[in-house]
PDB file as gemmi writes it, atoms N, CA and C in Angstrom:
CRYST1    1.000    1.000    1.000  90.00  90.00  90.00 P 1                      
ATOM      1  N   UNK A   1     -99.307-103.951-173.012  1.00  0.00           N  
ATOM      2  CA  UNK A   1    -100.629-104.490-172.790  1.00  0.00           C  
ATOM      3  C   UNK A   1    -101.355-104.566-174.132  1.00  0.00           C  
ATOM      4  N   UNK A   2    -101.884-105.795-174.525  1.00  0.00           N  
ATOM      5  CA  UNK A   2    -102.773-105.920-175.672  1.00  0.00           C  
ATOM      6  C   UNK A   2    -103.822-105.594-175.551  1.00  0.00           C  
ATOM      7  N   UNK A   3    -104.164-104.774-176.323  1.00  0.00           N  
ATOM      8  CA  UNK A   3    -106.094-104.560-176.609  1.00  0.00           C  
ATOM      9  C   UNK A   3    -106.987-105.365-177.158  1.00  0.00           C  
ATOM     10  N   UNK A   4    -107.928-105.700-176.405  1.00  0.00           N  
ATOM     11  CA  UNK A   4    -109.023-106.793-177.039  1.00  0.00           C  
ATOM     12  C   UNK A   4    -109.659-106.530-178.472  1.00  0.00           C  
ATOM     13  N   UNK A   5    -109.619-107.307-179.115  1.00  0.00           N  
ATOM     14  CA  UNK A   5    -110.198-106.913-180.250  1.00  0.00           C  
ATOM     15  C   UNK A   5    -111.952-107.027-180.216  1.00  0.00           C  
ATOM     16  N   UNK A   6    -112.277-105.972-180.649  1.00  0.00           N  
ATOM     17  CA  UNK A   6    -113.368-105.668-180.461  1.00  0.00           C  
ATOM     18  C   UNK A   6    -114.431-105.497-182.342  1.00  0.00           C  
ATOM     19  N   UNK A   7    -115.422-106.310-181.761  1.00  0.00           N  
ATOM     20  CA  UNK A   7    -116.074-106.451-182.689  1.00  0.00           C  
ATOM     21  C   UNK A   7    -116.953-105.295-183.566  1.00  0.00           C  
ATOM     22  N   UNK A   8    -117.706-104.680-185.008  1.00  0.00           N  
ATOM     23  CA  UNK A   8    -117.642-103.833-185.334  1.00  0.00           C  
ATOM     24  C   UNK A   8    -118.973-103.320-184.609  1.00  0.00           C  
ATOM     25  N   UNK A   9    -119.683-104.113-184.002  1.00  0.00           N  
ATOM     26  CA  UNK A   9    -120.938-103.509-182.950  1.00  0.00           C  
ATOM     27  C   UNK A   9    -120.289-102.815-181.710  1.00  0.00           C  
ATOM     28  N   UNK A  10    -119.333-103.725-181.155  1.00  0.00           N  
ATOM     29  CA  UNK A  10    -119.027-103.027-179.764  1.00  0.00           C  
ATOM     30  C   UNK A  10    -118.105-102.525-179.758  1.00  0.00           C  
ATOM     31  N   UNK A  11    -117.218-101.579-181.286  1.00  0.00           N  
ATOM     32  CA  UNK A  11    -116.623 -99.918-181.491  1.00  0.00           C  
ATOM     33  C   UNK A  11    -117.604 -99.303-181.221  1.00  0.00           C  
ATOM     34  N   UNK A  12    -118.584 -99.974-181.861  1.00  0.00           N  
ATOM     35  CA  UNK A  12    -119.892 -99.149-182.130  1.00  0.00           C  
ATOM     36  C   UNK A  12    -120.327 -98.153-181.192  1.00  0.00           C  
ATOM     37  N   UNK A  13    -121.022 -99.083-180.320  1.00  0.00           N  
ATOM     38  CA  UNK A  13    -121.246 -99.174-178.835  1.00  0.00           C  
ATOM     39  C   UNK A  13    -120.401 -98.467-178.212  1.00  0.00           C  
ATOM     40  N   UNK A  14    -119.111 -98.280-177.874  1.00  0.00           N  
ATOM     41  CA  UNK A  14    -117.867 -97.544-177.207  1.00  0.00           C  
ATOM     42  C   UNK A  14    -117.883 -96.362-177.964  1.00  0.00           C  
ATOM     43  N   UNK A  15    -117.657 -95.858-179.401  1.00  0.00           N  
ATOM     44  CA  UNK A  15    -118.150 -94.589-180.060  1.00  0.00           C  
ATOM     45  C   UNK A  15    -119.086 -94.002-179.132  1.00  0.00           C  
ATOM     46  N   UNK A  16    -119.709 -94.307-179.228  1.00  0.00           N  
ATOM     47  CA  UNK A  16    -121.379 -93.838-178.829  1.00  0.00           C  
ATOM     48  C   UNK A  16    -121.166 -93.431-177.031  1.00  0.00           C  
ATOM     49  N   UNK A  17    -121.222 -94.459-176.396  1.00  0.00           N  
ATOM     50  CA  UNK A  17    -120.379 -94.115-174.990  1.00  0.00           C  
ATOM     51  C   UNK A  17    -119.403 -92.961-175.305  1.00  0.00           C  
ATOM     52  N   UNK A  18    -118.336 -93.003-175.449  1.00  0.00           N  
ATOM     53  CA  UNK A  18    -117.512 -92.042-175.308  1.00  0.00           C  
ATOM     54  C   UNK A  18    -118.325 -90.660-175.751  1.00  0.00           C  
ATOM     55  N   UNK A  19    -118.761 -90.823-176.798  1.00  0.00           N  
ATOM     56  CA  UNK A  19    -119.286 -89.027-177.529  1.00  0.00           C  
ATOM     57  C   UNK A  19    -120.456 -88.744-176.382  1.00  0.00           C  
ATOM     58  N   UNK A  20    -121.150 -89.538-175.611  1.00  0.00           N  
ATOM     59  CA  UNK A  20    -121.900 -88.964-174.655  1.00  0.00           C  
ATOM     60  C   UNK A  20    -121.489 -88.817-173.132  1.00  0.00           C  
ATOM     61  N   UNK A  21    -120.155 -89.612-173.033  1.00  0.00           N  
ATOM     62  CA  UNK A  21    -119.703 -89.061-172.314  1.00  0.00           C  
ATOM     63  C   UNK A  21    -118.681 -87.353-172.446  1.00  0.00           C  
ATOM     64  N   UNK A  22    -118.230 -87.674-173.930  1.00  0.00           N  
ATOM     65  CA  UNK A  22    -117.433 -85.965-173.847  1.00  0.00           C  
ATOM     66  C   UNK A  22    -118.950 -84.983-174.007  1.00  0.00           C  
ATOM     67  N   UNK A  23    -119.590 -85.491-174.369  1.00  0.00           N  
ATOM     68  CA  UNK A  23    -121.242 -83.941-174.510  1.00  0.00           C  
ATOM     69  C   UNK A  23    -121.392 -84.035-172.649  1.00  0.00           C  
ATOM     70  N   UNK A  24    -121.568 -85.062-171.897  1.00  0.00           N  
ATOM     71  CA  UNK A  24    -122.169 -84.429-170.946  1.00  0.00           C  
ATOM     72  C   UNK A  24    -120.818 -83.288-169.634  1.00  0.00           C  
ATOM     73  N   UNK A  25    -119.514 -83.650-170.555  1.00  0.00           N  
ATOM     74  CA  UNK A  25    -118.578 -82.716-169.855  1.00  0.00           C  
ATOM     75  C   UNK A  25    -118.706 -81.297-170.552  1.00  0.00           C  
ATOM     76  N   UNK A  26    -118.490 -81.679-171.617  1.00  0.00           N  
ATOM     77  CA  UNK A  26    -118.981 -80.333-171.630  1.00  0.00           C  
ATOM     78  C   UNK A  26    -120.375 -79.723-171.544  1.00  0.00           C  
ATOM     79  N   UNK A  27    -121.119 -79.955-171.540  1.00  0.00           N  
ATOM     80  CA  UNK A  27    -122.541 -79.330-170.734  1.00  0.00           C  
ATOM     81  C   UNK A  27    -122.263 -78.976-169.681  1.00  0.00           C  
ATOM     82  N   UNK A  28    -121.105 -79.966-168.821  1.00  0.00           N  
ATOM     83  CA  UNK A  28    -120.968 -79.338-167.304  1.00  0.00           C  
ATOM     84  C   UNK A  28    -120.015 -78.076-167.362  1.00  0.00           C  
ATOM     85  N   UNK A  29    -118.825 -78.179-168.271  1.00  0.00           N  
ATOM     86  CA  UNK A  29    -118.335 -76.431-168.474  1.00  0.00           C  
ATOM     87  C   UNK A  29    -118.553 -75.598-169.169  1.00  0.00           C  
ATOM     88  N   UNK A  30    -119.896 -76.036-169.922  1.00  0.00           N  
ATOM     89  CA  UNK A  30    -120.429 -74.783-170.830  1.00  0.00           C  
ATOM     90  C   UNK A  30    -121.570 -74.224-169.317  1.00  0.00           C  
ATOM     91  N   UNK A  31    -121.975 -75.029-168.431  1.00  0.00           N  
ATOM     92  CA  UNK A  31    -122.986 -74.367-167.317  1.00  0.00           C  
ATOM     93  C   UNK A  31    -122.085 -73.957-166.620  1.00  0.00           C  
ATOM     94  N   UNK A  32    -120.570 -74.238-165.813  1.00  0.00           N  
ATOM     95  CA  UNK A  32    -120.036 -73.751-165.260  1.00  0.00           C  
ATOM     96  C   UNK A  32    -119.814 -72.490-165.774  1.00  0.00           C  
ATOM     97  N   UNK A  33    -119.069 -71.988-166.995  1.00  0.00           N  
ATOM     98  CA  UNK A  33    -118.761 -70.504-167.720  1.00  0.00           C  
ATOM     99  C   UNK A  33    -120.172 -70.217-167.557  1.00  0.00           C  
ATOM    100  N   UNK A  34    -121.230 -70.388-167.731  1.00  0.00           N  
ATOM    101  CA  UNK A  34    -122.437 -68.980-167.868  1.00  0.00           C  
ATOM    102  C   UNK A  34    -123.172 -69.200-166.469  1.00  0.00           C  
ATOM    103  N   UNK A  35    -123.008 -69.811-165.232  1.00  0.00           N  
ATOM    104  CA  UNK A  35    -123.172 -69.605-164.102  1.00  0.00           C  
ATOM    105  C   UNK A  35    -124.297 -70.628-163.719  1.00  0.00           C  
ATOM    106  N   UNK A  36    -124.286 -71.484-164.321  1.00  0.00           N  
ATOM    107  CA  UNK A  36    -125.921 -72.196-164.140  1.00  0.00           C  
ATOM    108  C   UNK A  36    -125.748 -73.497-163.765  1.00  0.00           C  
ATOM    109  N   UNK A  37    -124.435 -73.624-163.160  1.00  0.00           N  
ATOM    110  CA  UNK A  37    -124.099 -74.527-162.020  1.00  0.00           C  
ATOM    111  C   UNK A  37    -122.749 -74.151-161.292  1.00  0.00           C  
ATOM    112  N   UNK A  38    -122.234 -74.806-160.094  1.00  0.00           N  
ATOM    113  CA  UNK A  38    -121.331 -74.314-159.541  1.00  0.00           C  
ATOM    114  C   UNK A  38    -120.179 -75.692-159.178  1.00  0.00           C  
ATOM    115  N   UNK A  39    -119.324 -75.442-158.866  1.00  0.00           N  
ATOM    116  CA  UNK A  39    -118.146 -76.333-158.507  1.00  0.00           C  
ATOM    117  C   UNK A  39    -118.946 -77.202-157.718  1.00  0.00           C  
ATOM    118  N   UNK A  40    -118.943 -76.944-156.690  1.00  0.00           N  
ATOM    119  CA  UNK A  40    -119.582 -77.678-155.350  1.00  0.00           C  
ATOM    120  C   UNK A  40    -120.717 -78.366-156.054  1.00  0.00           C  
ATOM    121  N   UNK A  41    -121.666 -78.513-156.707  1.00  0.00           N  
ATOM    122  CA  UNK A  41    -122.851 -78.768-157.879  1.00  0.00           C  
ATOM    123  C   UNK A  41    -121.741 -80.220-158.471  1.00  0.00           C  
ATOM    124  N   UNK A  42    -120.513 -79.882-159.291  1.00  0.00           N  
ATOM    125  CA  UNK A  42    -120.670 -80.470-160.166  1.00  0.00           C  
ATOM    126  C   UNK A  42    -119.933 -81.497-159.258  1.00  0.00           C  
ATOM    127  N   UNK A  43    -118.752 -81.383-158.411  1.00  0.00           N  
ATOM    128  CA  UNK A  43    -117.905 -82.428-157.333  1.00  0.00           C  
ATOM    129  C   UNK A  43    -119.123 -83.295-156.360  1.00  0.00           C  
ATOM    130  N   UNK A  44    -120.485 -82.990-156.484  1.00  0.00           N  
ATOM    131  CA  UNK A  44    -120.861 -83.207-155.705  1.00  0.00           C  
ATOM    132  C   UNK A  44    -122.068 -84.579-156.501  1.00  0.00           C  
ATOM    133  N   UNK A  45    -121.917 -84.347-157.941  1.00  0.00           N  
ATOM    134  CA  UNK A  45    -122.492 -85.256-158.994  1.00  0.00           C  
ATOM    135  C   UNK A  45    -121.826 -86.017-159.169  1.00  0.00           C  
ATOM    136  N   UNK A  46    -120.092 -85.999-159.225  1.00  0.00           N  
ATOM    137  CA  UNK A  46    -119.545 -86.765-160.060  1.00  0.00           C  
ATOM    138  C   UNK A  46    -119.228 -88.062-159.735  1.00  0.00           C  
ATOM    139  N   UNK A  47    -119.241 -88.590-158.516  1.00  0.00           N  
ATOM    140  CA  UNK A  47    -119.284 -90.103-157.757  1.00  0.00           C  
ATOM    141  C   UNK A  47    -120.572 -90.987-158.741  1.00  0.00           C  
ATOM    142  N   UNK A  48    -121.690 -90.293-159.340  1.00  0.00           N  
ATOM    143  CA  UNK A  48    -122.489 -91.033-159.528  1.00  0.00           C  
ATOM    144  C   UNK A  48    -122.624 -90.439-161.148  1.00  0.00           C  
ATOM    145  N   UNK A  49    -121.723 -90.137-161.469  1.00  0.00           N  
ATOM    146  CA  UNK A  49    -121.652 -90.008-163.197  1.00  0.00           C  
ATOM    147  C   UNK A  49    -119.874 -90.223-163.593  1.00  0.00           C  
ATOM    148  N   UNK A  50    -119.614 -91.015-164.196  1.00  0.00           N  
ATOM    149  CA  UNK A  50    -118.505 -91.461-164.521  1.00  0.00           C  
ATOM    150  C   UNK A  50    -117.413 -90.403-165.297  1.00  0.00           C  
ATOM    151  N   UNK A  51    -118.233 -90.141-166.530  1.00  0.00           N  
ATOM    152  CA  UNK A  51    -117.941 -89.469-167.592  1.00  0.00           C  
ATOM    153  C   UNK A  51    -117.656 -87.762-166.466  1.00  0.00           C  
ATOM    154  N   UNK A  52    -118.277 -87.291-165.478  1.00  0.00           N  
ATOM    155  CA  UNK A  52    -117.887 -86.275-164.515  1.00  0.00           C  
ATOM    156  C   UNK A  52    -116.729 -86.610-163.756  1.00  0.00           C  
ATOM    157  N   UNK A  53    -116.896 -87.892-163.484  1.00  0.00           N  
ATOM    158  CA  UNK A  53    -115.530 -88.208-162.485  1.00  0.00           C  
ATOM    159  C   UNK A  53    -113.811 -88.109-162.768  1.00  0.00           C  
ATOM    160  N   UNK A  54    -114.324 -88.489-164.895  1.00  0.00           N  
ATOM    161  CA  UNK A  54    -113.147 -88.617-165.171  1.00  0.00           C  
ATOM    162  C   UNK A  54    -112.413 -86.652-165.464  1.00  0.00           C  
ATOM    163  N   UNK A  55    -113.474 -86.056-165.711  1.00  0.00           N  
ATOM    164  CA  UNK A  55    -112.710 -84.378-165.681  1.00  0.00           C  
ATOM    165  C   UNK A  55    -111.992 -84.227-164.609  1.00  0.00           C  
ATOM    166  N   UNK A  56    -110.691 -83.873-165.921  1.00  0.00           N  
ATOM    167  CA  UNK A  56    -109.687 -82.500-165.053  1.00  0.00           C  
ATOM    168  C   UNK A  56    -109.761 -81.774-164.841  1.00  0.00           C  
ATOM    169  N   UNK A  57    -109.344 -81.630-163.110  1.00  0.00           N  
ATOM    170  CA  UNK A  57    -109.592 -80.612-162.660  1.00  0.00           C  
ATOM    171  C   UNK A  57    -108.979 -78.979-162.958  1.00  0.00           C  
ATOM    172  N   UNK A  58    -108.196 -79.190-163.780  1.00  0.00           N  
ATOM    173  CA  UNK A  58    -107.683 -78.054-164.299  1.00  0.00           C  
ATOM    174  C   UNK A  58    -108.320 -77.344-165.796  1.00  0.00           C  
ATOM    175  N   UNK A  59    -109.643 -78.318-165.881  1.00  0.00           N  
ATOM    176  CA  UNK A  59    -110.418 -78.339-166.858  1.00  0.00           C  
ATOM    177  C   UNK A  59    -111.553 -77.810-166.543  1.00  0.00           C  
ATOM    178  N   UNK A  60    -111.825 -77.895-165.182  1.00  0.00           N  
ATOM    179  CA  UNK A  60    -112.989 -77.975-164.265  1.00  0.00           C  
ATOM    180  C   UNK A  60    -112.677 -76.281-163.771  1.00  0.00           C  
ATOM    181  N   UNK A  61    -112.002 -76.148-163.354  1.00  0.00           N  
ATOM    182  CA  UNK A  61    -111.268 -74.465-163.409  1.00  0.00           C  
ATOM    183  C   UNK A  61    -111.440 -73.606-164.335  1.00  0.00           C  
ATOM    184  N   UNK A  62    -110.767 -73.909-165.446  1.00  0.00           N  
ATOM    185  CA  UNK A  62    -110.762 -72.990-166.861  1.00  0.00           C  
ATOM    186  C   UNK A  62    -111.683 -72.940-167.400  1.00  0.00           C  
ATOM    187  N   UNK A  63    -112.646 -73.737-166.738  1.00  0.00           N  
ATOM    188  CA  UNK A  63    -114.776 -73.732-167.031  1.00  0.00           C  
ATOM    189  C   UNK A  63    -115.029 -72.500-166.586  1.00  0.00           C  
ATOM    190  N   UNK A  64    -114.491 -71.706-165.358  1.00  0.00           N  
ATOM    191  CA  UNK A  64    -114.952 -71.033-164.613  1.00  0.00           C  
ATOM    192  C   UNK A  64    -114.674 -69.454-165.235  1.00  0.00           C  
ATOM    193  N   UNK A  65    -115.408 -68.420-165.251  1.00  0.00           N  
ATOM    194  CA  UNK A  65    -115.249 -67.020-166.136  1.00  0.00           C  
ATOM    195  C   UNK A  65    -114.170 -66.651-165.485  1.00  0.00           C  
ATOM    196  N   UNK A  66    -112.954 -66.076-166.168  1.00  0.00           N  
ATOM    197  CA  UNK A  66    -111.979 -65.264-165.239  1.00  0.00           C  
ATOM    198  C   UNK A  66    -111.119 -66.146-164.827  1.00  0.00           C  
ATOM    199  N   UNK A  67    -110.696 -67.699-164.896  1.00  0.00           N  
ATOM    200  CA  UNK A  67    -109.896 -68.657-164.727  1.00  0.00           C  
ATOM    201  C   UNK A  67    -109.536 -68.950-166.007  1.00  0.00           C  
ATOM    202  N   UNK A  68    -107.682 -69.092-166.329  1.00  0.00           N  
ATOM    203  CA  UNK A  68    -107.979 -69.291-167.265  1.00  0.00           C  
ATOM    204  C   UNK A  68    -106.411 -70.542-167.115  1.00  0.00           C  
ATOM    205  N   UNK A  69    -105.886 -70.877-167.857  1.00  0.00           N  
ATOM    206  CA  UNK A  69    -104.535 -72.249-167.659  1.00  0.00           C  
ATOM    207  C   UNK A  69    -103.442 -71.916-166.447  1.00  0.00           C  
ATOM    208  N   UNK A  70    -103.197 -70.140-166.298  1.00  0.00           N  
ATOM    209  CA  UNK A  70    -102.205 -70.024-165.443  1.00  0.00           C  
ATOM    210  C   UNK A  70    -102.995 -70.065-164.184  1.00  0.00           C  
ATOM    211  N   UNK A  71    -103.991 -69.541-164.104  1.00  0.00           N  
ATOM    212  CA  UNK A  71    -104.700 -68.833-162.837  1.00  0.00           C  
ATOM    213  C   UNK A  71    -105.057 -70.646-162.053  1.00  0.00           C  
ATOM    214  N   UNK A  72    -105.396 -71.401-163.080  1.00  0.00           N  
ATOM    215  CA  UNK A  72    -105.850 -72.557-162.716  1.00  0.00           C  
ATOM    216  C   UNK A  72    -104.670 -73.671-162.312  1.00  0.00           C  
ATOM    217  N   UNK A  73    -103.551 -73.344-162.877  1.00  0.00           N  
ATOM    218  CA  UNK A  73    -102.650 -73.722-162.168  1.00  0.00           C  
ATOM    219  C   UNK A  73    -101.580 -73.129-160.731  1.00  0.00           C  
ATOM    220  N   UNK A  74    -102.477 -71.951-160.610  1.00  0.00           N  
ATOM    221  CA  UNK A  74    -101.277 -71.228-159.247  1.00  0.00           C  
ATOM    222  C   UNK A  74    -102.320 -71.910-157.925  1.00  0.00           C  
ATOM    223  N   UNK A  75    -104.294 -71.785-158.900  1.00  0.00           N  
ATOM    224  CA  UNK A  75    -104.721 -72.519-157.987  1.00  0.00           C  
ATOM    225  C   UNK A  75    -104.773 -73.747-157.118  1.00  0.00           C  
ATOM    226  N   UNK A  76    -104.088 -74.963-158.334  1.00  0.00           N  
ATOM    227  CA  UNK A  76    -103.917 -76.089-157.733  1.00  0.00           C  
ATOM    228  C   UNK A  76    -102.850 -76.228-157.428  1.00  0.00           C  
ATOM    229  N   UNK A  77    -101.900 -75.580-157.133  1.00  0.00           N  
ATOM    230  CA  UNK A  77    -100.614 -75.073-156.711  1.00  0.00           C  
ATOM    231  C   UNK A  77    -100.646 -75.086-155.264  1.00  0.00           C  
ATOM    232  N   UNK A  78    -101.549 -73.896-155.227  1.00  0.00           N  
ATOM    233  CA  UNK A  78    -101.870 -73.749-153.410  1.00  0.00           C  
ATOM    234  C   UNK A  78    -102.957 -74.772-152.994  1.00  0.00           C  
ATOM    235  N   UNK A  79    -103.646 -75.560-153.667  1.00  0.00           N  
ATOM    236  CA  UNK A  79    -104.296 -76.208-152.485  1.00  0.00           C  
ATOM    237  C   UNK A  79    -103.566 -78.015-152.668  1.00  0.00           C  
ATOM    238  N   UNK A  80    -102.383 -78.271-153.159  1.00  0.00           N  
ATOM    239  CA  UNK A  80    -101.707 -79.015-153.339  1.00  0.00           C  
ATOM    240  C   UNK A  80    -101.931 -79.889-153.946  1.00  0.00           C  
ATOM    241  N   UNK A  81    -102.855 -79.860-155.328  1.00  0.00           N  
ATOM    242  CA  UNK A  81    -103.582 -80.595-156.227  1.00  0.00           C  
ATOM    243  C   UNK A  81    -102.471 -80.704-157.298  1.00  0.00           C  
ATOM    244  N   UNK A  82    -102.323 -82.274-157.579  1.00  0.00           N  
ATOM    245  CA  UNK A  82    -101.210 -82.676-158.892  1.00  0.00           C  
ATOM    246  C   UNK A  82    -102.079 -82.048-160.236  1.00  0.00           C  
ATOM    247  N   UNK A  83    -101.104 -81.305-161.019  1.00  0.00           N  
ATOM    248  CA  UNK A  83    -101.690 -80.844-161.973  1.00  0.00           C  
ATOM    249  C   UNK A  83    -102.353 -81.948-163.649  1.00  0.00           C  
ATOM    250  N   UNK A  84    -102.117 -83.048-163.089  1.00  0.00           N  
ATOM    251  CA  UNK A  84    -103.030 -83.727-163.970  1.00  0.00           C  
ATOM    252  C   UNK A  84    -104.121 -84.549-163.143  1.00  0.00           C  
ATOM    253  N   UNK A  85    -104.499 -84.423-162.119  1.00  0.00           N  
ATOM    254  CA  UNK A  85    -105.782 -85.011-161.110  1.00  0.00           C  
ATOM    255  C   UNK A  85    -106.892 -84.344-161.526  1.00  0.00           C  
ATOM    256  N   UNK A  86    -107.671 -85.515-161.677  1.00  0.00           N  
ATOM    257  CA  UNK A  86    -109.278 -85.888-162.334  1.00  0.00           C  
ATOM    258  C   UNK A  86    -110.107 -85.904-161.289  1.00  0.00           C  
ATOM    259  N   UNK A  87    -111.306 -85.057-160.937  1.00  0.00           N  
ATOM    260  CA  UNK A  87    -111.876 -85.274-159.580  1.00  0.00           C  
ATOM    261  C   UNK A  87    -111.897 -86.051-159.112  1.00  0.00           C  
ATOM    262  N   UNK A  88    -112.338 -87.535-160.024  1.00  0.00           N  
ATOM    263  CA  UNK A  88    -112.110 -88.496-158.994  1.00  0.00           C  
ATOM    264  C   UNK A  88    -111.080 -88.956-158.130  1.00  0.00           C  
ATOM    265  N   UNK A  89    -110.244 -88.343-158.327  1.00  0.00           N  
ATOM    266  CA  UNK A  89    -109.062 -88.523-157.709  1.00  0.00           C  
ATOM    267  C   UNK A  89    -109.035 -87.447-156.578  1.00  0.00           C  
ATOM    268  N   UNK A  90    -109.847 -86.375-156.570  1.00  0.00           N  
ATOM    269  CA  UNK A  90    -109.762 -85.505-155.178  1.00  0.00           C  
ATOM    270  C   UNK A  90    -110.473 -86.291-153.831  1.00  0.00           C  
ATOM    271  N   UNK A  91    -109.439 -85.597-152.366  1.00  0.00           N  
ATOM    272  CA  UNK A  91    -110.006 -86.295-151.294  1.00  0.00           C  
ATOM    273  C   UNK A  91    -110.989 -85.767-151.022  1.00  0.00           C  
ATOM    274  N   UNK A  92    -111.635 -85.803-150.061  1.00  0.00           N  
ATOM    275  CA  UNK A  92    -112.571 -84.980-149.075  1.00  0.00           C  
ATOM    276  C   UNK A  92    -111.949 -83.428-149.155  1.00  0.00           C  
ATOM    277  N   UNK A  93    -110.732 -83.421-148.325  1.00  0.00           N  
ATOM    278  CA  UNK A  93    -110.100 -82.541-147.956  1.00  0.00           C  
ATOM    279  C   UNK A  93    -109.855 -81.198-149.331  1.00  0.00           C  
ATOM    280  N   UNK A  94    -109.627 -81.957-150.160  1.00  0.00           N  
ATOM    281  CA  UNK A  94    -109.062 -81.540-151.727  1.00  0.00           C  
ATOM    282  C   UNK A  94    -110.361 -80.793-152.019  1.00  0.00           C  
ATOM    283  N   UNK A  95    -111.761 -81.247-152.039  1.00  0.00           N  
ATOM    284  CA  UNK A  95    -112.438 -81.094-152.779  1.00  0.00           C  
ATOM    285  C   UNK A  95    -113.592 -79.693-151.697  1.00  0.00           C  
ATOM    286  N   UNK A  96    -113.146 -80.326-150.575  1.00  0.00           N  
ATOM    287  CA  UNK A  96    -113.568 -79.450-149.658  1.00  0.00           C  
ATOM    288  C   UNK A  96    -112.801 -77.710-149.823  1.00  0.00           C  
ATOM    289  N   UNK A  97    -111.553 -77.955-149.788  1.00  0.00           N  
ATOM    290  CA  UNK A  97    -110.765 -76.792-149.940  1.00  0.00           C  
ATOM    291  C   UNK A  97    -110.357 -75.765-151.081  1.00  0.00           C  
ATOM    292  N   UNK A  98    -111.158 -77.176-152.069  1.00  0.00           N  
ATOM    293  CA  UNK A  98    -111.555 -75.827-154.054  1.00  0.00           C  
ATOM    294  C   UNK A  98    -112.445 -75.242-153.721  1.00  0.00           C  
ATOM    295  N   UNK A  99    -113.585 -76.073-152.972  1.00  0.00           N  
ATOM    296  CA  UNK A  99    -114.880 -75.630-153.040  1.00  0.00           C  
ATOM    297  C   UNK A  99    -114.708 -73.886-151.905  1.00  0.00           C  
ATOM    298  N   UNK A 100    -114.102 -73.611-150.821  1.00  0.00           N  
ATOM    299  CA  UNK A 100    -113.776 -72.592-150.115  1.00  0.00           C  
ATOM    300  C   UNK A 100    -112.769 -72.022-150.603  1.00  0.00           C  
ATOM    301  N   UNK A 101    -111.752 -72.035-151.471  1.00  0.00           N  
ATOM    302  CA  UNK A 101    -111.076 -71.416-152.086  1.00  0.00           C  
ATOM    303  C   UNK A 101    -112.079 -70.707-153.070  1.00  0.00           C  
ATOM    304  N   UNK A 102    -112.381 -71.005-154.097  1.00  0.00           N  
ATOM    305  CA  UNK A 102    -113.374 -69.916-155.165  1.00  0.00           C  
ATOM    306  C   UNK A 102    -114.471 -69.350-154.203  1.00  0.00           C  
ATOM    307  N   UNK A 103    -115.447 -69.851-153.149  1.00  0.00           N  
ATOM    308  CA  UNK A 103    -116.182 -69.064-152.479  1.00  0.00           C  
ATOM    309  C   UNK A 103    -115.469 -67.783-152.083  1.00  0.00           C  
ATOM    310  N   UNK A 104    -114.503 -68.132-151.505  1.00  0.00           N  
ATOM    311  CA  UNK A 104    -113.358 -66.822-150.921  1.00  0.00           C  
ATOM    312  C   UNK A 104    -113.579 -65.587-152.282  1.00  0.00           C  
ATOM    313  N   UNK A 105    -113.204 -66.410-153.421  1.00  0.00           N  
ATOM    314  CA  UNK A 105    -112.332 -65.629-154.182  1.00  0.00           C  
ATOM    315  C   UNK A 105    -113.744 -65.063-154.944  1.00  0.00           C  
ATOM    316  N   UNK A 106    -114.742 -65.076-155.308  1.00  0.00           N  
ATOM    317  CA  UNK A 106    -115.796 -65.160-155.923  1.00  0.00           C  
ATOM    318  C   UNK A 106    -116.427 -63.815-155.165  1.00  0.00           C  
TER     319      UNK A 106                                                      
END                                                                             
């Protein structure tokens, strides 16, 4: 697949997009680690923020204090989550069953 060539305004433009989309992910797992939002909070934003939709969920985990690459993978292990799925890619069911899995475990 060829890439459009893009003019030196609209790198520009896409720079700029992208770096505010990686700041507002991480804002969402720098609040997830110090408690000042929660899973259910952030799955429940991300339909209507893009740059949220595209986090991994195994990214979205290892946000969490006490989760860390293994723990976050035995988790999506058991609730039958492919270990490279991006929330947007979780069902109802998926997103329903992280969200009661860490309540449990919490």
């Amino acid at each position: 697949m060829n890439l459009p060539h893009l003019s030196h305004e609209e790198r520009a433009e896409a720079r700029i997009k992208a770096m505010a989309a990686r700041a507002l992910r991480s804002q969402a797992k720098q609040d997830l680690k110090t408690g000042q939002t929660t899973v259910a909070a952030v799955l429940a934003a991300a339909p209507g923020e893009a740059a949220l939709d595209r986090l991994k969920v195994c990214e979205l985990l290892e946000a969490l204090p006490g989760i860390g690459k293994v723990r976050a993978t035995v988790i999506m292990s058991e609730l039958g989550i492919a270990p490279t799925r991006r929330v947007r890619g979780l069902g109802v069911h998926q997103r329903r069953a992280l969200v009661d899995y860490l309540g449990r475990k919490r």
